[in-house]
N, C-alpha and C positions, 0 to 999 in steps of 0.2 A: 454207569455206561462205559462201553472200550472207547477209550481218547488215548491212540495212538500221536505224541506231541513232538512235531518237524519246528526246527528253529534254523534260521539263518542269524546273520550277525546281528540282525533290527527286527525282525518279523516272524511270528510265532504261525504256524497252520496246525489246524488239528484236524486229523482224520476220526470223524466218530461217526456211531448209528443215529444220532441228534445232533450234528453238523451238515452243513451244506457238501454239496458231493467235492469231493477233491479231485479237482483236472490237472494231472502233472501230465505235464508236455512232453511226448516223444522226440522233435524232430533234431535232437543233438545228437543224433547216432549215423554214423558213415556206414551202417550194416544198407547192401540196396541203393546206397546212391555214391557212385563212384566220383561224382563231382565235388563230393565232400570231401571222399577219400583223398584223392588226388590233392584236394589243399591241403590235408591237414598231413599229410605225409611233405609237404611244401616248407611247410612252417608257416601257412597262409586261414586266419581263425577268419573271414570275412563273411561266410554264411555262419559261423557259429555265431558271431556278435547278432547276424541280423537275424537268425532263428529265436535265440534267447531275448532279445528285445521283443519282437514280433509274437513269439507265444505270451509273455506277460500282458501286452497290451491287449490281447484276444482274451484272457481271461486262466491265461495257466497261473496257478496256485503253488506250484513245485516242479521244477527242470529234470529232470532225465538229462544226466549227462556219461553218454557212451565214447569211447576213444577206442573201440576194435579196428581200429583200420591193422590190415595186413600188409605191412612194407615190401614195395619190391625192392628198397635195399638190404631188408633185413627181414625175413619171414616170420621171425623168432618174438613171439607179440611178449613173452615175458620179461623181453628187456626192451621192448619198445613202447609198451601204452603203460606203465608205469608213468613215467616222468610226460609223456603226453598227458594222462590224464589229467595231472598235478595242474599242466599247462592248461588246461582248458578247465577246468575248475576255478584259479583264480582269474582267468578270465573271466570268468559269465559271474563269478562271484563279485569282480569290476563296474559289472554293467547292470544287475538288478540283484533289487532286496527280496526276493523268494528263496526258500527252502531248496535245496538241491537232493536229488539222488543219484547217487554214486553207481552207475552202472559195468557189470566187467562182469565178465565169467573167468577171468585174470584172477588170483585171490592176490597177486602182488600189485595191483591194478588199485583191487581196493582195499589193501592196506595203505599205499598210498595216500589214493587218494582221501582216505580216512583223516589221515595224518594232516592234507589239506584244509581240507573245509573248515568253514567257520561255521557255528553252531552245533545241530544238533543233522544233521544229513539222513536221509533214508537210504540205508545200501540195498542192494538190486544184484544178484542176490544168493540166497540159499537153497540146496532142494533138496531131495531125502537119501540121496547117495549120500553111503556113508564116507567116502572120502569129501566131502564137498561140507558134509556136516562137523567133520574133525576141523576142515579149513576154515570155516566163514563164523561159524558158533563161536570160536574162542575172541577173533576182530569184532563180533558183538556185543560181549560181555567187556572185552578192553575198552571199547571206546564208545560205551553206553547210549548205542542207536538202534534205533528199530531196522526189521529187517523186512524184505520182500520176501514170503516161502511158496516157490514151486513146486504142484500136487506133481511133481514125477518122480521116481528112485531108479534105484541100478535096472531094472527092469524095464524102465521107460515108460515112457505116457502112455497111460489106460484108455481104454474106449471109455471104461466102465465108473463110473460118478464115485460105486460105491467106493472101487479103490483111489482115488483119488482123495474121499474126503481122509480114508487110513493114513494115508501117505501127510496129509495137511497133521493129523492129529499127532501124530511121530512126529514131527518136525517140533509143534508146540510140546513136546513132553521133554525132546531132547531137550531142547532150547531151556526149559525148565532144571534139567540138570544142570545149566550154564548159570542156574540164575536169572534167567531171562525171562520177565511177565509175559504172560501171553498177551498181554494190550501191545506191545511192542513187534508184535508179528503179524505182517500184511499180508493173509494169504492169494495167492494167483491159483486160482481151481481149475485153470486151463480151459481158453474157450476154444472151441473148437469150430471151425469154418463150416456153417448150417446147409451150405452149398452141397459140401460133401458128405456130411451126417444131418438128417432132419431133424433128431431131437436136440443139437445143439444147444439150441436157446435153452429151452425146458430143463437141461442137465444142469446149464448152468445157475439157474433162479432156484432150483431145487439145492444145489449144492451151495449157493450163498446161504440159502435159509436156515441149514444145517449148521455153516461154517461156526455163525452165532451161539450154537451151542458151547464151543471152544472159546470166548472170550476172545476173539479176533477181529480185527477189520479187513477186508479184501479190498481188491484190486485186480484189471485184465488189461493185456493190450484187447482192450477194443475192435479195433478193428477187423482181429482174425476172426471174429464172425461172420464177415462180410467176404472174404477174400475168395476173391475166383468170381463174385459175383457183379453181374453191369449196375448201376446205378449203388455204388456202397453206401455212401452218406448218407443217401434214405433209408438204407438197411441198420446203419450205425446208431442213425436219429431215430427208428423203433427201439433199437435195442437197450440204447442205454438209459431211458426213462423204465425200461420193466425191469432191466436189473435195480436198479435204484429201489424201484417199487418192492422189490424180494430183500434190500437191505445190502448190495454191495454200495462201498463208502468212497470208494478213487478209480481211476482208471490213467492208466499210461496211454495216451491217446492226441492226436492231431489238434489240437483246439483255434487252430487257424482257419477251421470252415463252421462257416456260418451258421446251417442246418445244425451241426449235433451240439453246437455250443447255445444255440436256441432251446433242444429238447431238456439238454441240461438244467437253463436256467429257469425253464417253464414246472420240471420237476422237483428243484426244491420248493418252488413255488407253491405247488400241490402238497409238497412235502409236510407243509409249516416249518420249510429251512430258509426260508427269505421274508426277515422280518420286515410287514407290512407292505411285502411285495415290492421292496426298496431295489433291489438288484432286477428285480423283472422293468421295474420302469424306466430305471437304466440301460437295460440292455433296448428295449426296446427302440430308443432313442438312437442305440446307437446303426439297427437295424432303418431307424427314417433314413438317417446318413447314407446309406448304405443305399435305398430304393433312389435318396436325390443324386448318388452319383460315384459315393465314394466307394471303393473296396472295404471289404469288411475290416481286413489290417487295419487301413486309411482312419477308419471312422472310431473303432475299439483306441487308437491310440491317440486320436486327441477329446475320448472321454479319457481317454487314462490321464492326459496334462490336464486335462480341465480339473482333476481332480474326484473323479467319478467314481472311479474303479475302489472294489474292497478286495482285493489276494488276499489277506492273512491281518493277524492283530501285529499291533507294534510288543514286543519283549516286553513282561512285565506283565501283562493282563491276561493270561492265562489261568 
């Protein structure tokens, strides 16, 4: 089986087709929220700590950590989220034992922040422009981490499945040239918002099914299927149990609401990825919390002190 294998400094996560689904947390990216931007252009990390606490107690598995903000002292992001990133890396590396990914479209960004991290990081990422593949291929083969590969090239994002899965399959051949297993490549097959294209979904469960033929694990942000649409989190919470079901293995996505982090845990469930249904009774519980009063944050974080919670193996038991 592909056992794609993330390490922090204490705690091993493995992305596979026989692992429970892997939730890495988006909400450490200032892209869209200006309140973020503004501090972290500050020198002010106060929502980064309480993001990066608060998605682990919700049940994130691995952090997403993005540092694009665009200075209005300095426009110039390849001398400014460089040593930002670095910043906010060993921060959130301060504050929990999960697995991080190193997000930038910066490649000095994440060289960096490569150079940071402790263990084994997942960079974020690669896509099939050949310049992007000269840049990021060689920082994967140096510093022996898996990568995220986006289905788009110099051409740009396809409507069309077929070309996207070529564009995935390129990335893994290059990558091969680097020396790089395909188990180490997370492909993103681009979802696309169902709002605006109907077959959305369908593209995408088709094009996971595929992906497998490659020796791969995937991952999406999530939520672009839902985008433009009222009610997303019930569009989210259909969504992400069919993808599961077609064999995508993670997802870059919100796990601070309740509803998709429910569909989640109900689908490994289904899966036979939750032995004996130990995490479903868990969560379950922490869902009572939740009905007698508390916020779902509130209640996810004190099963997490109770000792409840399973994110990842401790080093060593892999």
């Amino acid at each position: 089986m592909t056992r794609t294998v993330l390490e922090s400094k204490s705690k091993t996560v493995v992305i596979g087709f026989d692992e429970p689904f892997c939730v890495i947390g988006e909400r450490i990216n200032p892209t869209g929220r200006k309140k973020l931007a503004a501090e972290l252009e500050a020198g002010n990390y106060t929502t980064v700590e309480l993001d990066a606490l608060g998605q682990v107690a919700c049940g994130a598995m691995v952090l997403d950590v993005n540092a694009g903000v665009v200075y209005n002292s300095n426009p110039n992001p390849n001398e400014t989220e460089p040593p930002l990133m670095v910043a906010m890396l060993k921060l959130v590396q301060g504050l929990v034992d999960v697995p991080l990914c190193i997000d930038s479209s910066v490649p000095a960004a994440l060289e960096a922040g490569l150079a940071a991290a402790e263990g084994r990081p997942l960079l974020n990422s690669v896509t099939g422009e050949e310049e992007r593949l000269e840049r990021v291929l060689p920082l994967v083969k140096k510093f022996n981490v898996p990568v995220v590969a986006i289905s788009n090239d110099d051409s740009g994002i396809s409507m069309d499945p077929e070309v996207r899965f070529a564009v995935a399959k390129k990335i893994v051949e290059r990558a091969a040239d680097f020396g790089i297993p395909a188990h180490d490549i997370v492909v993103d097959p681009l979802v696309m918002p169902v709002g605006a294209l109907a077959t959305a979904g369908r593209q995408v469960f088709e094009l996971v099914r595929r992906l497998r033929e490659l020796g791969v694990n995937t991952t999406c942000g999530a939520s672009n299927i839902s985008f433009g649409l009222p009610n997303r989190h019930g569009v989210n919470a259909a969504f992400l149990p069919m993808a599961i079901g077609a064999g995508m293995t993670s997802a870059i996505m919100n796990p601070v609401r309740s509803v998709e982090m429910e569909a989640i845990r109900a689908a490994n469930m289904l899966m036979d990825h939750d032995a004996n249904g130990f995490e479903w009774i868990r969560f379950s519980r922490v869902l009572e919390a939740v009905k007698e009063g508390a916020t779902f944050a509130e209640a996810s974080a004190a099963a997490l002190a109770a000792g409840g919670a399973r994110g990842g193996r401790r080093r060593g038991r892999v």
